[in-house]
N, C-alpha and C positions, 0 to 999 in steps of 0.2 A: 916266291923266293924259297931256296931248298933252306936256309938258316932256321925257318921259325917267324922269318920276319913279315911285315906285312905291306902294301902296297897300301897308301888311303882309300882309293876304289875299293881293296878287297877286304880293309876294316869296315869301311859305307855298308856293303853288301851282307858280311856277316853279323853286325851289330844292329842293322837298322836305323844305324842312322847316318845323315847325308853328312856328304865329305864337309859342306860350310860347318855343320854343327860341332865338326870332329875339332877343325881348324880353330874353329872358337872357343871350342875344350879350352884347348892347347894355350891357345895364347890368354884365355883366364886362369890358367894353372890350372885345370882339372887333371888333365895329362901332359904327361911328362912330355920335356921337349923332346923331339925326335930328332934319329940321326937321318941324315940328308944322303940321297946316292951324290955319283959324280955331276948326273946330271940335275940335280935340284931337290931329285921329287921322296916327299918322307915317306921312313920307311918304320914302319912301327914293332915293336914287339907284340907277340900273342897279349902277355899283361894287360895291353889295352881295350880287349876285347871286354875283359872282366872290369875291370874298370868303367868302360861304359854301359857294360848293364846295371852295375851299381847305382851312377848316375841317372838314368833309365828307369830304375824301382825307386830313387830317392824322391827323382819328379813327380810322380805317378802319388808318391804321397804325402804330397804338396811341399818336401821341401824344397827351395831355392837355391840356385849355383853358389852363394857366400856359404850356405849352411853345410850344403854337402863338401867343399872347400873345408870348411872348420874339421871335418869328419875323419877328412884326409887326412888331414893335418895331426890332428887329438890319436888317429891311429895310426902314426909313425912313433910317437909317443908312447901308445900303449893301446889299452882299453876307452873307444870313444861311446860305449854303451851308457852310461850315467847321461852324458851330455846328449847322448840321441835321444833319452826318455824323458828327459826336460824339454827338448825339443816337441816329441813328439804330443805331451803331454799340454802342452802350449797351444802347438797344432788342432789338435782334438775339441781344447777349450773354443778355438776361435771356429772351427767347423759348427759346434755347437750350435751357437751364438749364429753362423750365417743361415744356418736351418731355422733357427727362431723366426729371423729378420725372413723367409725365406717363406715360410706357415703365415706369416701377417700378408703379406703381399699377394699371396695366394685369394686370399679370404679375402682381400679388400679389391684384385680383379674378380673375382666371383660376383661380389654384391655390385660391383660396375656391371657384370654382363648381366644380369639377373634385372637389374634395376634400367634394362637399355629402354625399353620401349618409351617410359615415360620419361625419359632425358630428352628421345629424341623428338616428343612433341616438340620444347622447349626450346629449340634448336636457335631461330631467332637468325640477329647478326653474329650470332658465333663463334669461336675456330670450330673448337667441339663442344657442344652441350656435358657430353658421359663426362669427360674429363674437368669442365668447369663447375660442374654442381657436382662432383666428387669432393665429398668430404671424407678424411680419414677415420674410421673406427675407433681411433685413440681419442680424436676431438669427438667424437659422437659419446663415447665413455665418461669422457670431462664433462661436458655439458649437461648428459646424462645425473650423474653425481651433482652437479650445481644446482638444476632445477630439484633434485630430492630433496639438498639440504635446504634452499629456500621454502619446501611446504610444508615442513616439519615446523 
């Protein structure tokens, strides 16, 4: 279109992302409602291009369609930086935390594949040997610590 305006194929094409995604923007209020031709089909302004790479770099780091919503919102208003770095700071905590949980799982398939050979003597009636005489590190820790305090 000679206005500026845009076709949703040719927001799809420029933005990267598909027309269902754009549609679903829209009808979550991410984007603005669009004006319609004669014959149906919406027709966007450039704005939305920026608008969805926004949304695009908001995913990417890890925020959600309500937060980045809130974002919008907080910055028609004004300044939504305070409430991004709360956000983001949150974010960060909870990444932490899945790295942790993330290091133990690691180390407890390691010691499963480490430990295969003589699981699978034990194999028996079964489903899986590795998986049934897996005990976790943390209960190995516990019990570890029980038997010290009783030989003291």
């Amino acid at each position: 279109m000679e206005d500026g305006s845009l076709f949703i194929r040719d927001v799809a094409k420029r933005s990267g992302c598909s027309t269902h995604a754009i549609r679903f923007y829209e009808k979550q209020g991410l984007l603005d409602r669009t004006q319609r031709t004669t014959s149906g089909y919406r027709v966007y302004e450039l704005q939305a291009l920026d608008r969805l790479a926004f949304i695009r770099k908001a995913q990417r780091l890890g925020f959600n369609l309500e937060e980045i919503r809130d974002i919008f919102v907080l910055s028609q208003r004004g300044r939504p930086c305070p409430h991004v770095r709360q956000l983001a700071t949150q974010k960060l905590a909870e990444l932490d935390q899945q790295i942790r949980e993330s290091l133990v799982m690691k180390r407890e398939l390691e010691r499963l594949v480490r430990d295969w050979k003589r699981a699978s003597k034990q194999a028996g009636r079964s489903i899986c040997p590795h998986i049934e005489r897996f005990i976790p590190s943390s209960a190995v820790r516990r019990a570890g610590a029980r038997n010290t305090r009783r030989r003291r």
